[in-house]
C-alpha positions as CSV (number, residue, x, y, z in Angstrom):
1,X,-2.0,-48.3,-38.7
2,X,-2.0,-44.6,-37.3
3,X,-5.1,-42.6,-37.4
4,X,-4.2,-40.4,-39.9
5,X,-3.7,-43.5,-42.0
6,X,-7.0,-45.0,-41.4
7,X,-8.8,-41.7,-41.5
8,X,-7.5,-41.1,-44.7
9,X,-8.5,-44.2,-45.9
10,X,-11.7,-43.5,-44.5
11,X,-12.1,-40.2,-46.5
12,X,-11.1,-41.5,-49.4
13,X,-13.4,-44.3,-49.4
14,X,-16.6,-42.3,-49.0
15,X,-15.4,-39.7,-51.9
16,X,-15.0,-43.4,-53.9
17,X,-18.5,-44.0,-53.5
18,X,-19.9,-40.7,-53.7
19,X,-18.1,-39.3,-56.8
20,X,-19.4,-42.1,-59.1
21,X,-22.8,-41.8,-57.6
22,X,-23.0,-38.2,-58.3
23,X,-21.8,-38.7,-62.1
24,X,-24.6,-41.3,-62.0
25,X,-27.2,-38.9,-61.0
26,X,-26.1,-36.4,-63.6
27,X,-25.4,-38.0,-66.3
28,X,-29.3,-39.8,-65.5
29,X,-27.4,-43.3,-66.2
30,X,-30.4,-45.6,-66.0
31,X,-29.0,-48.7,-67.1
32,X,-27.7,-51.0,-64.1
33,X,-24.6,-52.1,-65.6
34,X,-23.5,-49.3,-66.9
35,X,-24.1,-47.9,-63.5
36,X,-22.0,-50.9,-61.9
37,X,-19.0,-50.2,-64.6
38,X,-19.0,-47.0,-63.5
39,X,-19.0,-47.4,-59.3
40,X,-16.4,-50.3,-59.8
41,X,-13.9,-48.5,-62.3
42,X,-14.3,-44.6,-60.8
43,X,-14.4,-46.3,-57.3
44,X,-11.2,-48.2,-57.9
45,X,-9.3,-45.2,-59.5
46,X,-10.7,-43.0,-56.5
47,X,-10.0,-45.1,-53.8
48,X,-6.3,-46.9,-54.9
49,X,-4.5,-43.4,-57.0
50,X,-4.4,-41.4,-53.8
51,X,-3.5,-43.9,-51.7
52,X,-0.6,-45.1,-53.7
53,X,0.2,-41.2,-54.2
54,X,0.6,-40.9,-50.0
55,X,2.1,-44.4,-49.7
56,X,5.0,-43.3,-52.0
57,X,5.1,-40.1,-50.8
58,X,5.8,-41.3,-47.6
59,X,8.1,-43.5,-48.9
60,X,10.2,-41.2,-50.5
61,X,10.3,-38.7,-46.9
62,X,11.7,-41.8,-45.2
């Protein structure tokens, strides 16, 4: 894995975690499984839709 690879992964991770978090905190979403749904489902489309974007992307340049 090349370091732009892992760096991007990297980025996207954190923005996977912080994005849901931030909807959390203004939205005032009290209730812990809501909360969880949230984080799991946002985090999943957050982390996996760009990296499928570059993957093919890349793919596509080869």
């Amino acid at each position: 894995m090349s370091f732009k690879r892992f760096f991007q992964l990297f980025v996207f991770y954190v923005l996977s975690i912080l994005i849901p978090l931030f909807i959390i905190k203004q939205f005032n979403i009290s209730n812990f499984w809501l909360s969880a749904s949230i984080i799991i489902i946002l985090g999943y489309i957050i982390l996996t839709l760009p990296l499928t974007l570059l993957t093919i992307k890349k793919n596509t340049k080869s």
